[in-house]
Jmol script that loads the backbone (N, CA, C; Angstrom):
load data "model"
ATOM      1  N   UNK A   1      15.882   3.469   0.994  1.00  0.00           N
ATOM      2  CA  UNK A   1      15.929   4.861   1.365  1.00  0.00           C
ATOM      3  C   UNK A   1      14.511   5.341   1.642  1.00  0.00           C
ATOM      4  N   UNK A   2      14.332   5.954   2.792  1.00  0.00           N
ATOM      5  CA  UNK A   2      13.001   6.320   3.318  1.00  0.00           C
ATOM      6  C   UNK A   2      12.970   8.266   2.873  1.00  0.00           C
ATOM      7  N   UNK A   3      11.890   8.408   2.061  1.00  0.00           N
ATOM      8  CA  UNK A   3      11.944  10.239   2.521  1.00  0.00           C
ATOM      9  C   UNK A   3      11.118  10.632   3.280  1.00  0.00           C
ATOM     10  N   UNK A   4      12.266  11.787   4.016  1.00  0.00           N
ATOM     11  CA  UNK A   4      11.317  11.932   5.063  1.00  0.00           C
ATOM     12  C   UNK A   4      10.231  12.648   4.711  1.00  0.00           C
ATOM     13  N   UNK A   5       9.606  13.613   3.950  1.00  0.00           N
ATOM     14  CA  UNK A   5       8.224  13.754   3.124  1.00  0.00           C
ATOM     15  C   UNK A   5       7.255  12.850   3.905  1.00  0.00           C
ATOM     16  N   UNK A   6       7.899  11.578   3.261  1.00  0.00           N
ATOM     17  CA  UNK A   6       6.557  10.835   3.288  1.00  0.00           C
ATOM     18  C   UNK A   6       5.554  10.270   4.950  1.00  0.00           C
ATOM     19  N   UNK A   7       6.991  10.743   5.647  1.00  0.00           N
ATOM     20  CA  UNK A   7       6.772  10.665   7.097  1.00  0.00           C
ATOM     21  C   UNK A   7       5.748  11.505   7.926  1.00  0.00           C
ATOM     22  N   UNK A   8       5.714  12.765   7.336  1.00  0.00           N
ATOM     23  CA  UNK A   8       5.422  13.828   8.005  1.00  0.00           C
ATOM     24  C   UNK A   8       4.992  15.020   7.359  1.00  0.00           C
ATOM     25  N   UNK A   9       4.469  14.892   6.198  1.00  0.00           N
ATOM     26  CA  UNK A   9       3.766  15.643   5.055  1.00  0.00           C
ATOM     27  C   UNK A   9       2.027  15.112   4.956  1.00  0.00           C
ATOM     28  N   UNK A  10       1.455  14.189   4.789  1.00  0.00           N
ATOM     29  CA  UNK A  10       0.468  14.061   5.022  1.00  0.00           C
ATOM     30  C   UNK A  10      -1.085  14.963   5.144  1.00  0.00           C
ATOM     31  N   UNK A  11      -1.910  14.965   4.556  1.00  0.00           N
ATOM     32  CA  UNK A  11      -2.836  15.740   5.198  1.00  0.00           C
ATOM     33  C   UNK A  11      -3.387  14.989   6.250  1.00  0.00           C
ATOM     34  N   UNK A  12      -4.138  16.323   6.896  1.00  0.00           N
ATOM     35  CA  UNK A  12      -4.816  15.591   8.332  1.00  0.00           C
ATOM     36  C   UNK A  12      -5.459  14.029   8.150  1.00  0.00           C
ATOM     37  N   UNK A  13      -6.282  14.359   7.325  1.00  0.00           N
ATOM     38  CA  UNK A  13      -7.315  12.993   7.337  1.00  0.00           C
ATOM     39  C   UNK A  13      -6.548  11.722   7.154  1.00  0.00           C
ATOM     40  N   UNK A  14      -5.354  12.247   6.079  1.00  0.00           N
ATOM     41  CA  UNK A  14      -4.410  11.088   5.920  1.00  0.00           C
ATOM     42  C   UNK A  14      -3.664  10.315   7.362  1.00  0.00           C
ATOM     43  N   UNK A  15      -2.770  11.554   7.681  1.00  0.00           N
ATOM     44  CA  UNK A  15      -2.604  11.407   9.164  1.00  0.00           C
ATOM     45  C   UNK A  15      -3.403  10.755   9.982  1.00  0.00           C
ATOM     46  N   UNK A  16      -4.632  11.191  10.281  1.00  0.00           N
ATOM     47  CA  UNK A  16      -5.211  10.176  11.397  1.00  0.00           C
ATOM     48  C   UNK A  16      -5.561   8.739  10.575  1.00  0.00           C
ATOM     49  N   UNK A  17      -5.240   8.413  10.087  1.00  0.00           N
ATOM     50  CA  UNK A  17      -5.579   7.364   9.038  1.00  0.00           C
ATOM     51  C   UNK A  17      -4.455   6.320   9.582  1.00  0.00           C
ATOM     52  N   UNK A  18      -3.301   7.438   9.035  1.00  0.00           N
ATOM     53  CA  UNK A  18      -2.214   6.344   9.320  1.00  0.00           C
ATOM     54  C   UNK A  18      -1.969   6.083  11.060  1.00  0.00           C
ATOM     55  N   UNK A  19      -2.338   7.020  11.400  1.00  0.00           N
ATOM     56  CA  UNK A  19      -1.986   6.650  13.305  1.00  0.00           C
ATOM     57  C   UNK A  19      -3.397   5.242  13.465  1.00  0.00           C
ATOM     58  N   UNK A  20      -4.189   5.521  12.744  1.00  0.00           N
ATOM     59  CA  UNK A  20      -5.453   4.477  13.815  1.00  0.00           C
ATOM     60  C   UNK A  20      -4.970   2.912  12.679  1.00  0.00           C
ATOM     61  N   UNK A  21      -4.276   2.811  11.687  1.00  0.00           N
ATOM     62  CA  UNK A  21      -3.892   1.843  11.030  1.00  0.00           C
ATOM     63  C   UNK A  21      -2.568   1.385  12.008  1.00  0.00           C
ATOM     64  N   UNK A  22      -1.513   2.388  12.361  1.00  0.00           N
ATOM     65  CA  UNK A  22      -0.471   1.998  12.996  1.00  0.00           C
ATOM     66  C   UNK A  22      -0.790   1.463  14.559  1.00  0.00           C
ATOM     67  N   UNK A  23      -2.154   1.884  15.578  1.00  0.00           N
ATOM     68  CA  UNK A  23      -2.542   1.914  16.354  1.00  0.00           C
ATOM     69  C   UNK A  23      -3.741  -0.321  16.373  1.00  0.00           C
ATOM     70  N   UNK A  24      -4.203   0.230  15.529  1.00  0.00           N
ATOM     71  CA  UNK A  24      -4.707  -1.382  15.356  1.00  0.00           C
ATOM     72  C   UNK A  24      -3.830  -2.725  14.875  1.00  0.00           C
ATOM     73  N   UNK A  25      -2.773  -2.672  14.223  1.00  0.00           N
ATOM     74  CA  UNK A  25      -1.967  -3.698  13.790  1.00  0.00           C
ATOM     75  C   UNK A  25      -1.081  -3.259  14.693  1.00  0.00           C
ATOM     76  N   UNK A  26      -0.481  -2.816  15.488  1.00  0.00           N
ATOM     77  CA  UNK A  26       0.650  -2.133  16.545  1.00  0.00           C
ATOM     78  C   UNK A  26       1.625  -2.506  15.915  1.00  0.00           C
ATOM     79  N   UNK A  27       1.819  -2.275  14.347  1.00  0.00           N
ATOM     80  CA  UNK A  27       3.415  -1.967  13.621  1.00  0.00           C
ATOM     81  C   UNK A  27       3.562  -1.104  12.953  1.00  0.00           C
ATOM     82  N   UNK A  28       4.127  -0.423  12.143  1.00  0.00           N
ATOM     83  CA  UNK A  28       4.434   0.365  11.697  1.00  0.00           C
ATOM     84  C   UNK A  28       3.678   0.482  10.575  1.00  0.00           C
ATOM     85  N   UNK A  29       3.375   1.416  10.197  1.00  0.00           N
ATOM     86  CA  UNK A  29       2.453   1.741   8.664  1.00  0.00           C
ATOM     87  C   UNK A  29       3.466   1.320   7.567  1.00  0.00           C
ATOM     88  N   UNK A  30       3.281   0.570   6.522  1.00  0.00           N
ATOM     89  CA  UNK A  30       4.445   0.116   5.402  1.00  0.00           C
ATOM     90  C   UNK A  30       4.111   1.393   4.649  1.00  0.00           C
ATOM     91  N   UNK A  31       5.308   1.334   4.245  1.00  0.00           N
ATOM     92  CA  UNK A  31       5.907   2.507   3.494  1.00  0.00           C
ATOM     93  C   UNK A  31       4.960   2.472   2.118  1.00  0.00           C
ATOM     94  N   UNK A  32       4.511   1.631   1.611  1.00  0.00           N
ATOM     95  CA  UNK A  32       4.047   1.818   0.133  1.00  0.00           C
ATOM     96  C   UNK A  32       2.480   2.553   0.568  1.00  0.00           C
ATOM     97  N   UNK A  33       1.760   1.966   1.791  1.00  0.00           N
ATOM     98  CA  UNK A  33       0.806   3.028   2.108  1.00  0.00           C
ATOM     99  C   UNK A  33       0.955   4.567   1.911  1.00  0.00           C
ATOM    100  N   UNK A  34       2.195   4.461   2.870  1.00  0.00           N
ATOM    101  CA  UNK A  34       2.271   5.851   3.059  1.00  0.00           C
ATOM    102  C   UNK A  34       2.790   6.270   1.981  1.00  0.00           C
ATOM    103  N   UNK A  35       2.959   6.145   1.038  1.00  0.00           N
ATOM    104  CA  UNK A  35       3.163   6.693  -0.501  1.00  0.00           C
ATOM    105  C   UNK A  35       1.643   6.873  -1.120  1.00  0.00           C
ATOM    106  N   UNK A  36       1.266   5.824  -1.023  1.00  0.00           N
ATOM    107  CA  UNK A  36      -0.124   5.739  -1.981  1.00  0.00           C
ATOM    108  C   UNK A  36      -1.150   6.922  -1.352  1.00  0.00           C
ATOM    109  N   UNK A  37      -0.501   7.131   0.295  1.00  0.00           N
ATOM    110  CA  UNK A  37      -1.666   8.441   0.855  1.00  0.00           C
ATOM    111  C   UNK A  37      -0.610   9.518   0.468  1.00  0.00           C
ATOM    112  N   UNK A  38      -0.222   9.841   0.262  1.00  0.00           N
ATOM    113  CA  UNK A  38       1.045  10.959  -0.087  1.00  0.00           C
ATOM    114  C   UNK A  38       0.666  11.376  -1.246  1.00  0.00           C
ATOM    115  N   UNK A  39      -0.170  12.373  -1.637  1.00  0.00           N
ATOM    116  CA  UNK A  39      -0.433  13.703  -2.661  1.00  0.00           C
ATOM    117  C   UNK A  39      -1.455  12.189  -3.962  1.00  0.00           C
ATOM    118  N   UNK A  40      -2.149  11.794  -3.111  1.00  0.00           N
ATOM    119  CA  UNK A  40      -3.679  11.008  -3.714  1.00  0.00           C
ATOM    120  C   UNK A  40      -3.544  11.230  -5.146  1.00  0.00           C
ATOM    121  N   UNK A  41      -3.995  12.488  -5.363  1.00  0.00           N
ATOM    122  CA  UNK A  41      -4.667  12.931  -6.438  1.00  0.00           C
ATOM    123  C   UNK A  41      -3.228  12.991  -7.852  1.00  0.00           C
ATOM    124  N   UNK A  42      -1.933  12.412  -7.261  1.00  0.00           N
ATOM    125  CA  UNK A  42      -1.141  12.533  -8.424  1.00  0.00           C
ATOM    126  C   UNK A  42      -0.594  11.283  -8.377  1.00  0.00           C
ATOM    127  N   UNK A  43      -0.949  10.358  -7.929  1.00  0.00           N
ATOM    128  CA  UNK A  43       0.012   8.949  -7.749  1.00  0.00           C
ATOM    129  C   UNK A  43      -1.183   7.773  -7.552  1.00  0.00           C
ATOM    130  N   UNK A  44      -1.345   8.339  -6.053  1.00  0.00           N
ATOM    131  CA  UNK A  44      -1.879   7.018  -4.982  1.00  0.00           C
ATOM    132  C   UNK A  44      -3.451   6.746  -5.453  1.00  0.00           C
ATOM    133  N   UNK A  45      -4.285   7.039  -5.729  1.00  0.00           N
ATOM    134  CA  UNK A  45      -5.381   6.737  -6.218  1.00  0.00           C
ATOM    135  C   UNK A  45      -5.429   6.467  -7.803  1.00  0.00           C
ATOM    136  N   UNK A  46      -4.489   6.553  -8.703  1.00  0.00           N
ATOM    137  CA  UNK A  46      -4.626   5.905  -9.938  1.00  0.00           C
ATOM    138  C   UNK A  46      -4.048   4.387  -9.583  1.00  0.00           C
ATOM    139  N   UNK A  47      -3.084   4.282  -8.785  1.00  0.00           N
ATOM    140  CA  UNK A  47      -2.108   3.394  -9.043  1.00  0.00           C
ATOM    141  C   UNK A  47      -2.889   2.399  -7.833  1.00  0.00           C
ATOM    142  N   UNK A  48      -3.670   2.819  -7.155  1.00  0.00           N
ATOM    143  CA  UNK A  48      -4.715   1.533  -6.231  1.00  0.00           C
ATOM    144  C   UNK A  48      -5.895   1.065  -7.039  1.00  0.00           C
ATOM    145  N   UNK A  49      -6.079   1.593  -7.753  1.00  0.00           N
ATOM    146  CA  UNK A  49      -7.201   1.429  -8.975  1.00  0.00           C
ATOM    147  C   UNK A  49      -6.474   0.375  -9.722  1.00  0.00           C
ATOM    148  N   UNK A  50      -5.168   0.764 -10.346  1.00  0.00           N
ATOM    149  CA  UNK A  50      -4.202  -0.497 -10.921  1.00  0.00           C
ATOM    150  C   UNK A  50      -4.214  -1.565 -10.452  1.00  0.00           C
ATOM    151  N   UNK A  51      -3.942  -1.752  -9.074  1.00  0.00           N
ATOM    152  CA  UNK A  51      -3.569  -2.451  -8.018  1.00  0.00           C
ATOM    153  C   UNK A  51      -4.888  -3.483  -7.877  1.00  0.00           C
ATOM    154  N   UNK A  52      -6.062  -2.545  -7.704  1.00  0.00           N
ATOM    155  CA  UNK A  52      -7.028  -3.609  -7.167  1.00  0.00           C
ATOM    156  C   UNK A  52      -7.804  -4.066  -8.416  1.00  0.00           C
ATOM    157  N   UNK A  53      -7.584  -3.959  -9.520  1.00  0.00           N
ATOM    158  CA  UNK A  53      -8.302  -4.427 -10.615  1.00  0.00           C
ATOM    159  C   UNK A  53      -7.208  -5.507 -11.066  1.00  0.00           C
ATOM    160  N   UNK A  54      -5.979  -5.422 -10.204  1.00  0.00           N
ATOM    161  CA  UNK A  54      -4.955  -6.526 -11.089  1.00  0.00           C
ATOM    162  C   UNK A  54      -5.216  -7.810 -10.302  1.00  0.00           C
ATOM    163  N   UNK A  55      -5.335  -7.520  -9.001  1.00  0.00           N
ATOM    164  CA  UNK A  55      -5.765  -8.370  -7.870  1.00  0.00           C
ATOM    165  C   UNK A  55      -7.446  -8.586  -7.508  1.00  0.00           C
ATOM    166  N   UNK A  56      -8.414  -8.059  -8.278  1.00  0.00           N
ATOM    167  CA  UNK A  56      -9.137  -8.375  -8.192  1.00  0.00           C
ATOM    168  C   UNK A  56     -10.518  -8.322  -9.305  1.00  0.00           C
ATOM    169  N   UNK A  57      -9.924  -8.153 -10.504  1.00  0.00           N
ATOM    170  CA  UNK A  57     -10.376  -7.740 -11.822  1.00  0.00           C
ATOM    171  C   UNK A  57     -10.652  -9.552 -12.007  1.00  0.00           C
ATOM    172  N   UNK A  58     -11.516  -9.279 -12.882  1.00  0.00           N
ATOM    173  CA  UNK A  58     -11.909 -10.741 -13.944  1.00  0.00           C
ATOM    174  C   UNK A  58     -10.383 -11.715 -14.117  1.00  0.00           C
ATOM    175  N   UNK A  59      -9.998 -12.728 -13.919  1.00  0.00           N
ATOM    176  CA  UNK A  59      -9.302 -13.468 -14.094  1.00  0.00           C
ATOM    177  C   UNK A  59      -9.382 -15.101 -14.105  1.00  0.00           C
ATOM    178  N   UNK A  60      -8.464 -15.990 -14.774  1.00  0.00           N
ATOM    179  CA  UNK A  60      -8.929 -17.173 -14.857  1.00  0.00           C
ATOM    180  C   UNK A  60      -8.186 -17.786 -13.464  1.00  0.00           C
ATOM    181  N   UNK A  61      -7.316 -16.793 -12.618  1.00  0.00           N
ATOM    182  CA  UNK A  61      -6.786 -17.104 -11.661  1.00  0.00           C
ATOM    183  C   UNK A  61      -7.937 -16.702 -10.206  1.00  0.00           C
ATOM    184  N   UNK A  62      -7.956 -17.306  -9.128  1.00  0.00           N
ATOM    185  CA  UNK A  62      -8.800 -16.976  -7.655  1.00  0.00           C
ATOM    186  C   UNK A  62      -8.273 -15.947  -7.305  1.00  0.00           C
ATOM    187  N   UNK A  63      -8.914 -15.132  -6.804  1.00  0.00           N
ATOM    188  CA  UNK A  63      -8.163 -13.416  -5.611  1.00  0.00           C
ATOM    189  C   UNK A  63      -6.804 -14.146  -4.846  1.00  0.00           C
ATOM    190  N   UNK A  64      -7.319 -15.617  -4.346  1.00  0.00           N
ATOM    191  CA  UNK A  64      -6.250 -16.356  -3.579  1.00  0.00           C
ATOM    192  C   UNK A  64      -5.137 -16.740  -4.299  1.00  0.00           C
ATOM    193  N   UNK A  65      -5.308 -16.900  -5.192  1.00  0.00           N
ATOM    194  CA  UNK A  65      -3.850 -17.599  -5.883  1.00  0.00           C
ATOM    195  C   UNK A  65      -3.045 -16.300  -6.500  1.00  0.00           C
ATOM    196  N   UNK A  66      -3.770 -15.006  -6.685  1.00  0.00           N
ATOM    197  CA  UNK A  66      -3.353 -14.006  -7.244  1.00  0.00           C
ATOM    198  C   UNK A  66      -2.582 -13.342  -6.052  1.00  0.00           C
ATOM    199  N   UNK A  67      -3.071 -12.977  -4.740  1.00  0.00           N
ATOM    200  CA  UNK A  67      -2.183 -12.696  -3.309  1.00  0.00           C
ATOM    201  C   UNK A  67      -1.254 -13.484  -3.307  1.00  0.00           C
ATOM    202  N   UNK A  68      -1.631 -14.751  -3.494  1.00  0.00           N
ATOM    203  CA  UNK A  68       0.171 -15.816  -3.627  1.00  0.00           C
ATOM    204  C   UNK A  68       1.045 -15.375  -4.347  1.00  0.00           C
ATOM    205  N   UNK A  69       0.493 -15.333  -5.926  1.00  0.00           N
ATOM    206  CA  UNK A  69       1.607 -14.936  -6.835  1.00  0.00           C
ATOM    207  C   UNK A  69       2.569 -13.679  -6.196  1.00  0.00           C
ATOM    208  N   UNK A  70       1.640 -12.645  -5.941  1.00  0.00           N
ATOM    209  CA  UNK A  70       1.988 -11.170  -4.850  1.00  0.00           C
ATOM    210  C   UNK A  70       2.626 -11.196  -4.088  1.00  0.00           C
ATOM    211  N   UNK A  71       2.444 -12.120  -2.686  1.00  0.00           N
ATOM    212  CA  UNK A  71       3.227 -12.277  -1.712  1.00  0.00           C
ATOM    213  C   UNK A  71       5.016 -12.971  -2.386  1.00  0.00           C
ATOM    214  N   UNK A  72       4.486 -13.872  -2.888  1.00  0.00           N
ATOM    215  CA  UNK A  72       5.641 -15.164  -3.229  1.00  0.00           C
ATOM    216  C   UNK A  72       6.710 -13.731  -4.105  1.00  0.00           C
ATOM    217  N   UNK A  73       6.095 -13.239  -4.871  1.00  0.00           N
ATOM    218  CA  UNK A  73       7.002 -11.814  -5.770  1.00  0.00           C
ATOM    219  C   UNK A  73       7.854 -10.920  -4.627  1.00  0.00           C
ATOM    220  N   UNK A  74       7.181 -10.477  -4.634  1.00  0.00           N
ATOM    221  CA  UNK A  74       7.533  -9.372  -3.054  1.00  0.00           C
ATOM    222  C   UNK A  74       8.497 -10.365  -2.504  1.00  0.00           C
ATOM    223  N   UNK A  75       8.684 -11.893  -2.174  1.00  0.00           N
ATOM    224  CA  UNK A  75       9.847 -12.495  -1.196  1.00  0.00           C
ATOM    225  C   UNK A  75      10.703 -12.144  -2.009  1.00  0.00           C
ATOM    226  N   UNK A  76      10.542 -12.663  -3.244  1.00  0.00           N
ATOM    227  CA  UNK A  76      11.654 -13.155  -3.979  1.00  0.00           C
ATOM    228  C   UNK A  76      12.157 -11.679  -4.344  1.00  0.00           C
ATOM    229  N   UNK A  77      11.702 -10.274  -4.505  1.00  0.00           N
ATOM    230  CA  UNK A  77      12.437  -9.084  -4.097  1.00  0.00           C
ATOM    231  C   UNK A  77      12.805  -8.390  -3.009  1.00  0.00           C
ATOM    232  N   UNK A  78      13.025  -9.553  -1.770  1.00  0.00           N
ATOM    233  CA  UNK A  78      13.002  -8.804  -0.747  1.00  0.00           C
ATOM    234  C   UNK A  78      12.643  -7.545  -0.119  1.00  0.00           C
ATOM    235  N   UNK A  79      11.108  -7.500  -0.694  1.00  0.00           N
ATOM    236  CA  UNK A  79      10.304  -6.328  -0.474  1.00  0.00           C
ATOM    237  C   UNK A  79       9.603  -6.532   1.047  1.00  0.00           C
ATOM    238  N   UNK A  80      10.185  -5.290   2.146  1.00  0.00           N
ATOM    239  CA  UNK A  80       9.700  -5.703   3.253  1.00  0.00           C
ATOM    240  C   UNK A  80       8.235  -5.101   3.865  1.00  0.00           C
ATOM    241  N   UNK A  81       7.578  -6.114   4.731  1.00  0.00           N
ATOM    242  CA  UNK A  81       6.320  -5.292   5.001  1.00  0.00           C
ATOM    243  C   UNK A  81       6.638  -4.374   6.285  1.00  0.00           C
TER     244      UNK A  81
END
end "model"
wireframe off; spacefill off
backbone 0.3
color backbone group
């Protein structure tokens, strides 16, 4: 289920953000972006802080084998990009 919010709520800066991201990869912006830019200051900037310290924090695992584990997860929930 997509809301539409997240489509078309945006602030500006966000907005042009997502057009020159949708404009350089010529697909569609994935939805978890456009969440994580969707109201920053109550969601999307704690939870990329989560994100990139889990994937790229001190570990006995490589950044590379940690995107595997990530990607390989995401198949196996049929989480689409």
């Amino acid at each position: 289920m997509r809301l539409p919010r997240l489509e078309h709520h945006h602030r500006l800066r966000d907005r042009l953000l997502i057009k020159v991201i949708g404009v350089v990869s010529r697909r569609r912006v994935p939805d978890v972006i456009r969440t994580l830019l969707y109201r920053r200051d109550f969601f999307g900037d704690a939870f990329s802080e989560l994100t990139q310290g889990s994937l790229r924090g001190a570990s006995a695992w490589t950044v590379g084998e940690r995107e595997l584990f990530a990607s390989f997860t995401a198949r196996l929930e049929a989480c689409h990009f």
